[in-house]
C-alpha positions as protocol buffer text, in pm:
chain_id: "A"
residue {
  index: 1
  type: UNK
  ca { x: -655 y: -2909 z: -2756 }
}
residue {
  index: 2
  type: UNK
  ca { x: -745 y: -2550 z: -2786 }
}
residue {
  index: 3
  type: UNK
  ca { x: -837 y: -2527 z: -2439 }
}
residue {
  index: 4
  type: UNK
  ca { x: -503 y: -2628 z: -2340 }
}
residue {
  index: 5
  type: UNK
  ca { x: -333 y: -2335 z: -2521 }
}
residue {
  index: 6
  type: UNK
  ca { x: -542 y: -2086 z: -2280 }
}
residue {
  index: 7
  type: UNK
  ca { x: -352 y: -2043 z: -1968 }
}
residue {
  index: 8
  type: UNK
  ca { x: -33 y: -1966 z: -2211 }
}
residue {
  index: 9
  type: UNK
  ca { x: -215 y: -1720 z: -2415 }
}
residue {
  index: 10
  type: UNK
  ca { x: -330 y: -1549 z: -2112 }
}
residue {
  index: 11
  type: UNK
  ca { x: 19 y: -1534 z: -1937 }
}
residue {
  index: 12
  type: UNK
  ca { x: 148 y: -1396 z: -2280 }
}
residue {
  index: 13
  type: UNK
  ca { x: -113 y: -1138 z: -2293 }
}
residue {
  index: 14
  type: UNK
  ca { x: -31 y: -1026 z: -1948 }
}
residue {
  index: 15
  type: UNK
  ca { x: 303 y: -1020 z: -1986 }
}
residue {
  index: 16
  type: UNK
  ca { x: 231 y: -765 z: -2294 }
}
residue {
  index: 17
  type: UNK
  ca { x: 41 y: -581 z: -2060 }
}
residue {
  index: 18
  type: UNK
  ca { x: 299 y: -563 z: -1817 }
}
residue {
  index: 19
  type: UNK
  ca { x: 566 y: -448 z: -2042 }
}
residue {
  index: 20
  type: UNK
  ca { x: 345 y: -191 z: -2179 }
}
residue {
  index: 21
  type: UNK
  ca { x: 303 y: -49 z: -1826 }
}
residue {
  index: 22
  type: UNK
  ca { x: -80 y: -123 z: -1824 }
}
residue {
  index: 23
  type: UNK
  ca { x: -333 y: 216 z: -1701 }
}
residue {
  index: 24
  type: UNK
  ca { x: -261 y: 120 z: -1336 }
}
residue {
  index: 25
  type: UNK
  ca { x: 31 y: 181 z: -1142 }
}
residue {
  index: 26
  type: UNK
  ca { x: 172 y: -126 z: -987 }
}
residue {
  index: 27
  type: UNK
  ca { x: 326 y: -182 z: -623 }
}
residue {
  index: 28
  type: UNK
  ca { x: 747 y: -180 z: -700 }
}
residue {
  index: 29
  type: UNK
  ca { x: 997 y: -360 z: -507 }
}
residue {
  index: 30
  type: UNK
  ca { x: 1002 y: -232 z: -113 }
}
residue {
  index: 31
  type: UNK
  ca { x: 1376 y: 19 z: -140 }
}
residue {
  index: 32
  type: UNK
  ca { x: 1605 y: -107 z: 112 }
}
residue {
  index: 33
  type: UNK
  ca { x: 1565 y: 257 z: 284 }
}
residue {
  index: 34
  type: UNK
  ca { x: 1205 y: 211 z: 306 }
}
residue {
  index: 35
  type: UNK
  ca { x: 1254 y: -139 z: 480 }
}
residue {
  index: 36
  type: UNK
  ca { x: 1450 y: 33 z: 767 }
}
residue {
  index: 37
  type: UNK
  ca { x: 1217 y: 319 z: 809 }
}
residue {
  index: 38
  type: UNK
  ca { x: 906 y: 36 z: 825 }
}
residue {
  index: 39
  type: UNK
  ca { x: 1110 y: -129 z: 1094 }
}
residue {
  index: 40
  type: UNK
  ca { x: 1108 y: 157 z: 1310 }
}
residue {
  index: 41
  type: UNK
  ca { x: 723 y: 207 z: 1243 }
}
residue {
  index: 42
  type: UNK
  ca { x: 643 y: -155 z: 1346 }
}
residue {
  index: 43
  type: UNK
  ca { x: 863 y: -99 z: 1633 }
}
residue {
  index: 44
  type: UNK
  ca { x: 658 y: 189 z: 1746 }
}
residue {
  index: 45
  type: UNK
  ca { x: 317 y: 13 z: 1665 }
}
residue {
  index: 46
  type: UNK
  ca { x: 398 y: -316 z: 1790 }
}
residue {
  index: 47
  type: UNK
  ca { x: 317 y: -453 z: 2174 }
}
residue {
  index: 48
  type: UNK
  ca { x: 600 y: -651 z: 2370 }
}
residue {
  index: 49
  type: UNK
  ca { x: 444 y: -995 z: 2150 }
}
residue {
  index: 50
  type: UNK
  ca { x: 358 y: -818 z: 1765 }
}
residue {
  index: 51
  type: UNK
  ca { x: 638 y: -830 z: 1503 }
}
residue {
  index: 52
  type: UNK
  ca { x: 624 y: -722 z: 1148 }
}
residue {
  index: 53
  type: UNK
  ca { x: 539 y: -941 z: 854 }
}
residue {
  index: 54
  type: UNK
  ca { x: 853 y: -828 z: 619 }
}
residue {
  index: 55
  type: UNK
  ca { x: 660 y: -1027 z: 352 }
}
residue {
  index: 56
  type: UNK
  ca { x: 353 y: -872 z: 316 }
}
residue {
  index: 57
  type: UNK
  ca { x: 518 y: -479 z: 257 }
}
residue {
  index: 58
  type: UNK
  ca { x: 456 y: -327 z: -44 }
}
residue {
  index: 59
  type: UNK
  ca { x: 536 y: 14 z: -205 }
}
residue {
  index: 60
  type: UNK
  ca { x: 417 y: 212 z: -498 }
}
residue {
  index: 61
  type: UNK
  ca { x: 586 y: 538 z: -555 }
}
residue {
  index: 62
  type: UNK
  ca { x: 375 y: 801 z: -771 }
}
residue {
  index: 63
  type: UNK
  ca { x: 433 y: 1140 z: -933 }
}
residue {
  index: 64
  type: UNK
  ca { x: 194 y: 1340 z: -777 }
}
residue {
  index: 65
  type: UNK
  ca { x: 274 y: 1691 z: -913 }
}
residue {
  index: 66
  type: UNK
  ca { x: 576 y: 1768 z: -1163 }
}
residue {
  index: 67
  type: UNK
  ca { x: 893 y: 1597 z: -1034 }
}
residue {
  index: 68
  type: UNK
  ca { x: 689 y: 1560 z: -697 }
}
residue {
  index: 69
  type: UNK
  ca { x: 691 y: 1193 z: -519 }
}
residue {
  index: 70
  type: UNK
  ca { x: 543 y: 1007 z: -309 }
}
residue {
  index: 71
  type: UNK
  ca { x: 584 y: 656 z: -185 }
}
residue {
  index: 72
  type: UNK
  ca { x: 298 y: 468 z: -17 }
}
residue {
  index: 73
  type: UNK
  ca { x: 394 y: 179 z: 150 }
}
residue {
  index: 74
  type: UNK
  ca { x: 176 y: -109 z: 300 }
}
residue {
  index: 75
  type: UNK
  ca { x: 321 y: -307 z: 578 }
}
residue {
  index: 76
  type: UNK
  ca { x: 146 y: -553 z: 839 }
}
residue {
  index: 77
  type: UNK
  ca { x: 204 y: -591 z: 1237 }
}
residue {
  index: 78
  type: UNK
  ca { x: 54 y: -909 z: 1367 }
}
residue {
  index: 79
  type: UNK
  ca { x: 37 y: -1111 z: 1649 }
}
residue {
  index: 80
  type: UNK
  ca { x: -89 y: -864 z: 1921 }
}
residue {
  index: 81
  type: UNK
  ca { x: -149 y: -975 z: 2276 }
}
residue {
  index: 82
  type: UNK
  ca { x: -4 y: -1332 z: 2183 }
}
residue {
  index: 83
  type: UNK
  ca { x: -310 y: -1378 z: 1936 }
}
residue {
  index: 84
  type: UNK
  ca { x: -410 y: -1427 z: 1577 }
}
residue {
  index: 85
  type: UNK
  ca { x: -431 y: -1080 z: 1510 }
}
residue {
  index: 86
  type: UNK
  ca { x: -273 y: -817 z: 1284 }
}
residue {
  index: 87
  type: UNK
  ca { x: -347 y: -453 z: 1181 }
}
residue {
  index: 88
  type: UNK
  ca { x: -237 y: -340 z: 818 }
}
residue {
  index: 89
  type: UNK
  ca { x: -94 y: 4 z: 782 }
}
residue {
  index: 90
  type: UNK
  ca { x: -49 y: 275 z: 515 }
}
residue {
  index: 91
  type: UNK
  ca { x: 274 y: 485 z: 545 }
}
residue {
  index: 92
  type: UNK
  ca { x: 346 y: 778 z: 302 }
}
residue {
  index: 93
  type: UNK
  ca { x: 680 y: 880 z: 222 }
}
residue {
  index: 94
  type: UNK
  ca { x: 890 y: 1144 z: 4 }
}
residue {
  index: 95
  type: UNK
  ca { x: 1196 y: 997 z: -166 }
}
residue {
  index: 96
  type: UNK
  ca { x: 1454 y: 1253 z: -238 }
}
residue {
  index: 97
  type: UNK
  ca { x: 1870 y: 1221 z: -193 }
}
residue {
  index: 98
  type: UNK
  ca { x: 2113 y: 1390 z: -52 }
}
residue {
  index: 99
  type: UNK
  ca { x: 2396 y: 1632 z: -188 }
}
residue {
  index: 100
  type: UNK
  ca { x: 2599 y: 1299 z: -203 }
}
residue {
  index: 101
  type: UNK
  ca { x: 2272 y: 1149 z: -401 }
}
residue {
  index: 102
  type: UNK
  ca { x: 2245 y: 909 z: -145 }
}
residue {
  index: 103
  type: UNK
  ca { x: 1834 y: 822 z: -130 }
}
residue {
  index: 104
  type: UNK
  ca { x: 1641 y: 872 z: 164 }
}
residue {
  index: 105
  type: UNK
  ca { x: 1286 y: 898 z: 256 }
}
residue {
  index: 106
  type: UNK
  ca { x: 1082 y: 1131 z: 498 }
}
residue {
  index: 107
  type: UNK
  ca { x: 775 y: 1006 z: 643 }
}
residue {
  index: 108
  type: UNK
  ca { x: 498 y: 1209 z: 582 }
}
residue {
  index: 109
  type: UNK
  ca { x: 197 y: 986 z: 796 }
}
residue {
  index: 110
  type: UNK
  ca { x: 118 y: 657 z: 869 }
}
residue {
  index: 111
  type: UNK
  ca { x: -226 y: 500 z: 975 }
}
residue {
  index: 112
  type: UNK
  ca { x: -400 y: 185 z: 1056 }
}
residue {
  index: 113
  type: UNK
  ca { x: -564 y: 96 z: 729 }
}
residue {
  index: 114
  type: UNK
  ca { x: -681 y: -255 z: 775 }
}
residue {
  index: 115
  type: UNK
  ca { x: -676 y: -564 z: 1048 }
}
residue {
  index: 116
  type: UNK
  ca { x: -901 y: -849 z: 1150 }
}
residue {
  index: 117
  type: UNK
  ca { x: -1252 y: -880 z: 1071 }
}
residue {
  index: 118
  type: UNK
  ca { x: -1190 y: -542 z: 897 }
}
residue {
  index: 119
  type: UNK
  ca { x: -1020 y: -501 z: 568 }
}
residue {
  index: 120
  type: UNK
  ca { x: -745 y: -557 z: 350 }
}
residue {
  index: 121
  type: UNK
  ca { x: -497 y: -410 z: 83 }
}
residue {
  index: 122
  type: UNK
  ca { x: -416 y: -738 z: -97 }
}
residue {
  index: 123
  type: UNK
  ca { x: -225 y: -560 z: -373 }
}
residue {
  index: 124
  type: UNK
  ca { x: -104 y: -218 z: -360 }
}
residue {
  index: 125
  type: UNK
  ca { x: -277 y: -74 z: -671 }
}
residue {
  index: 126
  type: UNK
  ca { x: -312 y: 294 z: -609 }
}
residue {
  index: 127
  type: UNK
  ca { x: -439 y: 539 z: -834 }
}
residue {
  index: 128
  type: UNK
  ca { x: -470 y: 936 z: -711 }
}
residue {
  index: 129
  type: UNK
  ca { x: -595 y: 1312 z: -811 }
}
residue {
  index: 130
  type: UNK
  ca { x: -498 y: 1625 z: -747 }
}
residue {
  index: 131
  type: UNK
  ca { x: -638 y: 1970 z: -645 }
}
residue {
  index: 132
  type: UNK
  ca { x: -443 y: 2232 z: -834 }
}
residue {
  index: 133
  type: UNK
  ca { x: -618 y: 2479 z: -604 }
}
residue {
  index: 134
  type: UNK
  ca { x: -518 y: 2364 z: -248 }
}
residue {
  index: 135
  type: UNK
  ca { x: -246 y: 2105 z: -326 }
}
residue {
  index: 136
  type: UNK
  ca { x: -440 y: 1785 z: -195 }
}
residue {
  index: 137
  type: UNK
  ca { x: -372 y: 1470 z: -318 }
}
residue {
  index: 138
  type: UNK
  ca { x: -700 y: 1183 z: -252 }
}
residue {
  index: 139
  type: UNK
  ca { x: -541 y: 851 z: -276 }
}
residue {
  index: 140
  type: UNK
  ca { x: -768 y: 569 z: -417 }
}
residue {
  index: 141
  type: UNK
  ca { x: -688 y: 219 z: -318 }
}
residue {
  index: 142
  type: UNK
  ca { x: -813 y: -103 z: -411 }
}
residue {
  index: 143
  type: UNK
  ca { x: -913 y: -340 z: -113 }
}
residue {
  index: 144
  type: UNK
  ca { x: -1118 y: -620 z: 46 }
}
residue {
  index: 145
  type: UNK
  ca { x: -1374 y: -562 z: 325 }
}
residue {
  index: 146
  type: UNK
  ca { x: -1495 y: -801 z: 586 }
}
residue {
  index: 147
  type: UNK
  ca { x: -1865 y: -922 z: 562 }
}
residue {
  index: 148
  type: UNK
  ca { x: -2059 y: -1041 z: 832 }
}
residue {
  index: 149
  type: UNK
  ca { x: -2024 y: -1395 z: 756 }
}
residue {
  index: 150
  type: UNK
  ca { x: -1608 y: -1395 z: 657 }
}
residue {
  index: 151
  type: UNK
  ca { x: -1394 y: -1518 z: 851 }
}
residue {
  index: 152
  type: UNK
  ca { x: -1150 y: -1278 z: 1057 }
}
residue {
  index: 153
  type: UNK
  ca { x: -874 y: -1278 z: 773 }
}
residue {
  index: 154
  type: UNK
  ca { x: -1034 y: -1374 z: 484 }
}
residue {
  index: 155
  type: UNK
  ca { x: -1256 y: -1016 z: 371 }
}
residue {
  index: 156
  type: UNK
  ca { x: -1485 y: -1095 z: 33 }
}
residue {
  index: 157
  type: UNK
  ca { x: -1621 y: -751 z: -69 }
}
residue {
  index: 158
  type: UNK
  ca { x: -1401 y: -537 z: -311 }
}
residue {
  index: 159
  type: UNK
  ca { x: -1402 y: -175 z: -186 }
}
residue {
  index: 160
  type: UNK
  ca { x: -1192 y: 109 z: -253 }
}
residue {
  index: 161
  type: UNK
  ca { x: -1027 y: 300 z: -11 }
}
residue {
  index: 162
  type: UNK
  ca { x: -1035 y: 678 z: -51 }
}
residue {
  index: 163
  type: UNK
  ca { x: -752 y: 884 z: 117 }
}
residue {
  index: 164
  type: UNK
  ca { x: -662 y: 1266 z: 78 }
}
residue {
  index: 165
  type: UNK
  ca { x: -306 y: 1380 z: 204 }
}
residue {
  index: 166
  type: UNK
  ca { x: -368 y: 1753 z: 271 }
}
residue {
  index: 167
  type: UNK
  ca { x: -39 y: 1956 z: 467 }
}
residue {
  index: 168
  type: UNK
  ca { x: 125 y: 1599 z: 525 }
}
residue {
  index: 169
  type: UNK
  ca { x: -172 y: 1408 z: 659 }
}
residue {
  index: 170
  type: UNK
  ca { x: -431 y: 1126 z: 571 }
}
residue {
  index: 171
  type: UNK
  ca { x: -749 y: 1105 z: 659 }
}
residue {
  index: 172
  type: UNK
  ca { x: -1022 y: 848 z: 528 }
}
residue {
  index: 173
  type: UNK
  ca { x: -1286 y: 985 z: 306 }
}
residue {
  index: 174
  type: UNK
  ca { x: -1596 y: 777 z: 448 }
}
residue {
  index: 175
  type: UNK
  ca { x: -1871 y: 701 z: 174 }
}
């Protein structure tokens, strides 16, 4: 009997965790601004048979600095050269609004962050520091890496991603 009451317990103690905003910031829903801008990017990244995965695009927008933002959105593009294939990307963005306060969002960078027999942002969970000193943000993200004996989409090992946005663009800090 007991051991039926677990699952409930544990979905009430997460949603208390939720509602108390938990230690990690959590991917948000995607702003319909942000959805346009991703089309263009998978426009641009795409070939003449890849599309975008609308489903699979998530955003997490962080105070990086004192009423300084930035959104970092995950998207997918798959189906390259007619195949099974996609590549996962990374886009930053700054939200701000007009004098009309009308939101918008200016990309900053986008790269290639994942993709068969690679890796994978499952959830967007990103967590970041700052250097006071040079302005530098490193980005720290959560993620799945592909082992030699996964299958193309399916990576196994947790890893974290480390990222540092310095004068508007990424580059991967490799271990």
């Amino acid at each position: 009997m007991k051991l039926a009451l677990l699952p409930a317990a544990l979905l009430l103690c997460c949603a208390f965790a939720h509602a108390e905003g938990g230690t990690e910031p959590a991917a948000t829903e995607v702003p319909k601004e942000v959805v346009t801008q991703v089309a263009h990017l998978v426009a641009l990244l795409r070939d003449s048979f890849a599309t975008g995965y609308p489903q699979a695009t998530e955003a997490q927008t962080l105070e990086v600095a004192p009423h300084t933002w930035r959104t970092l959105v995950t998207f997918t593009v798959e189906g390259f050269d007619m195949g099974n294939t996609f590549n996962q990307y990374l886009a930053v963005f700054e939200p701000g609004a007009d004098e009309e306060g009308q939101e918008h969002y200016r990309l900053i960078d986008v790269m290639q962050i994942g993709g068969d027999n690679f890796r994978a942002i499952n959830t967007l969970q990103a967590t970041f520091s700052r250097d006071e000193k040079s302005g530098a943000i490193t980005f720290n993200i959560p993620a799945m890496a592909n082992m030699q004996d996964d299958a193309p989409n399916f990576p196994s090992e947790p890893v974290v991603i480390t990222l540092t946005l310095t004068n508007d663009r990424l580059a991967e800090v490799k271990p």
